[in-house]
TILUMKOL-138666 format. One record per residue (C-alpha): x, y, z; residue in one letter. Coordinates in nm, 4 decimals. Layout:
+----------+----------+----------+---+
|       xx |       yy |       zz | r |
+----------+----------+----------+---+
|        X |        Y |        Z | A |
...
+----------+----------+----------+---+
//
This chain:
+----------+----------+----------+---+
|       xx |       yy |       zz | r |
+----------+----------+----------+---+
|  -0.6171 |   0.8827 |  -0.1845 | X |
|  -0.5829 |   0.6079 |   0.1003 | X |
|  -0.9580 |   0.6179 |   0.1917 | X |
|  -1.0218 |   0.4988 |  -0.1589 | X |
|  -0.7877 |   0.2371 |  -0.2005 | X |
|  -0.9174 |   0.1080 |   0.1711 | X |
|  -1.2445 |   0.1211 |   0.0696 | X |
|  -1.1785 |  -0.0279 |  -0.2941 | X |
|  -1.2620 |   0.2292 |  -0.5295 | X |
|  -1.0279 |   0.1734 |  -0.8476 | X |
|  -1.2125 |   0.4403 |  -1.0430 | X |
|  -1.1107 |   0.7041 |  -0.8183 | X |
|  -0.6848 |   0.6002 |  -0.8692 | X |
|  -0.7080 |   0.8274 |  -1.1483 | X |
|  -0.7874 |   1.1720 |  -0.9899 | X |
|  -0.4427 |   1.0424 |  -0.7342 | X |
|  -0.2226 |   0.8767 |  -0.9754 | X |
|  -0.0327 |   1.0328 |  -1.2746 | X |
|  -0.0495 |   0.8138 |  -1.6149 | X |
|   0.3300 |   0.7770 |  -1.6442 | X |
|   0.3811 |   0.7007 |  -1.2572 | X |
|   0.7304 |   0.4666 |  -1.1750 | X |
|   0.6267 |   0.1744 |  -0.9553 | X |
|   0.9424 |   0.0230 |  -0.7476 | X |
|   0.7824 |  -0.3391 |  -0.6197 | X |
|   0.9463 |  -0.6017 |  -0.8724 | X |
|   0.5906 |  -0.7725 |  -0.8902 | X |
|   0.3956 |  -0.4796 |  -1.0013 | X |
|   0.4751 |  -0.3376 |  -1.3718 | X |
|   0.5175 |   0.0786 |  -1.4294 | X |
|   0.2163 |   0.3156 |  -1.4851 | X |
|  -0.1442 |   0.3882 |  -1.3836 | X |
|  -0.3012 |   0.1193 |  -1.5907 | X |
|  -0.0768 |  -0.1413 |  -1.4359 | X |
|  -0.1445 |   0.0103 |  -1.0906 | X |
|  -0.4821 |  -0.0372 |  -1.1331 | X |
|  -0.4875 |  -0.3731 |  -1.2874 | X |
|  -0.2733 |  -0.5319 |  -0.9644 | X |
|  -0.5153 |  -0.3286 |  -0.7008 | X |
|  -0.8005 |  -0.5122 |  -0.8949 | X |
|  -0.6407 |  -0.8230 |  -0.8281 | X |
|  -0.4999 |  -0.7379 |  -0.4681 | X |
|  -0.8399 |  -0.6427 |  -0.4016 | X |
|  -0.9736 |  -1.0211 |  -0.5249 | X |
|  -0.7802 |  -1.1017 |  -0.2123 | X |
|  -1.0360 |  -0.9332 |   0.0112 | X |
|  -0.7435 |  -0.7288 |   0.1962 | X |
|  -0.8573 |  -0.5458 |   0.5278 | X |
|  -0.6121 |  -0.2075 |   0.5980 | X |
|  -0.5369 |  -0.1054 |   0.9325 | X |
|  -0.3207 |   0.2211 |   0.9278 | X |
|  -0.0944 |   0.2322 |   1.2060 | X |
|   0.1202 |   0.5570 |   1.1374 | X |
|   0.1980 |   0.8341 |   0.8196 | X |
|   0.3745 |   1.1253 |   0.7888 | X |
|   0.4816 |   1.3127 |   0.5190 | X |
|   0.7679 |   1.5586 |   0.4469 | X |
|   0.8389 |   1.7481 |   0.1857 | X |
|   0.6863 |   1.5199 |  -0.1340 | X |
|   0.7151 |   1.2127 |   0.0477 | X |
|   0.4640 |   1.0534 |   0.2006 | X |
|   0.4806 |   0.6961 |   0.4366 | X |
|   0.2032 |   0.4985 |   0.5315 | X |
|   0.2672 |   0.2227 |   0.7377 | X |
|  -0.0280 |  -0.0665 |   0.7939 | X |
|  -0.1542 |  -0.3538 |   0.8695 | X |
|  -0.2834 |  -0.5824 |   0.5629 | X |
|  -0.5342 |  -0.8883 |   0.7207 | X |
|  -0.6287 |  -1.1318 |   0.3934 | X |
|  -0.9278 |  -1.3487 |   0.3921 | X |
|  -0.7043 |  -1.6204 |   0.4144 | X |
|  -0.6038 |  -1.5014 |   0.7551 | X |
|  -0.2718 |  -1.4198 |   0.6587 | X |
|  -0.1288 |  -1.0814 |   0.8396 | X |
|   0.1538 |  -0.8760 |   0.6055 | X |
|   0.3239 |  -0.5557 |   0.7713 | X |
|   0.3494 |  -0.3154 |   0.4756 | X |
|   0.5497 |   0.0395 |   0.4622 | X |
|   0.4053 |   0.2139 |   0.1587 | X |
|   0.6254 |   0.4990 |   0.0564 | X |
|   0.4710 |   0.7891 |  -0.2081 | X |
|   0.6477 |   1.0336 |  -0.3969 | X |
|   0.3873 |   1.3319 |  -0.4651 | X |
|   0.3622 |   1.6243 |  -0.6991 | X |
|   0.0673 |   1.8295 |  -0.7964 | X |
|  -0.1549 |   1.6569 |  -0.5094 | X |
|  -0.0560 |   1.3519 |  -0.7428 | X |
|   0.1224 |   1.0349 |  -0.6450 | X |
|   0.4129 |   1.0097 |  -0.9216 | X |
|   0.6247 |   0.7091 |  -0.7573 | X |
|   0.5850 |   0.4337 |  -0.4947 | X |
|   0.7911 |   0.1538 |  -0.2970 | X |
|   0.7119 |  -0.0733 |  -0.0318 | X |
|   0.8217 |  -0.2465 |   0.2131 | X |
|   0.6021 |  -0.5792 |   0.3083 | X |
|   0.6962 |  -0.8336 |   0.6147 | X |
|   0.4334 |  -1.1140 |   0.4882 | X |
|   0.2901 |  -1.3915 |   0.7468 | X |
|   0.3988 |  -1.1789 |   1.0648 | X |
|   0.0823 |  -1.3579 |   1.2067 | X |
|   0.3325 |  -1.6529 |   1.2651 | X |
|   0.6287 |  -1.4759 |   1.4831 | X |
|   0.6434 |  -1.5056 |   1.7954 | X |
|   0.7931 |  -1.1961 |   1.9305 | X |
|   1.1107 |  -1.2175 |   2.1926 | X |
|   0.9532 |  -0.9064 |   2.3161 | X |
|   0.6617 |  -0.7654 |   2.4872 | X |
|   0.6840 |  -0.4722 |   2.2478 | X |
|   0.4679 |  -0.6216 |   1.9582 | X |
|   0.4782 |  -0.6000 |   1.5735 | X |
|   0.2844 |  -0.2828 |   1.5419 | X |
+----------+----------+----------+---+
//
């Protein structure tokens, strides 16, 4: 499923994503159709995805990445999928936005 978001194909969300499917972020509204509406949007934002760790367990499944916009603008994003049937059924995130403009107190970096 992640290869096609990355590479922005919306017409694939449906083979991945159950009609009914519960969406946690505030700013996105409940279900497929409204899934796919915001990632055609998002996707208006010319988003570049750098994965820098997932696991699953059980039916969960975390992605955590780096989002670069055109604008330059760096977000730290944990994606978090409930699955069922090879289907995602539920989602939150997690998104640090503008981490291009900490400076870190450590040598450890964001990522």
């Amino acid at each position: 499923m992640s290869t096609y978001l990355l590479n922005g194909e919306i017409d694939k969300i449906p083979e991945y994503v159950i009609e009914d499917y519960i969406q946690h972020n505030p700013k996105v509204e409940t279900g497929r159709e409204a899934f796919i509406n915001f990632f055609r949007g998002f996707l208006q934002l010319k988003p570049k995805f750098e994965i820098i760790n997932m696991c699953s367990e059980g039916d969960m499944v975390y992605l955590f990445h780096k989002c670069t916009l055109a604008d330059g603008s760096v977000n730290k994003v944990c994606d978090i999928f409930r699955v069922e049937n090879h289907k995602i059924v539920e989602h939150w995130d997690v998104i640090e936005r503008g981490v291009e403009k900490i400076q870190s107190i450590n040598k450890n970096g964001i990522f």
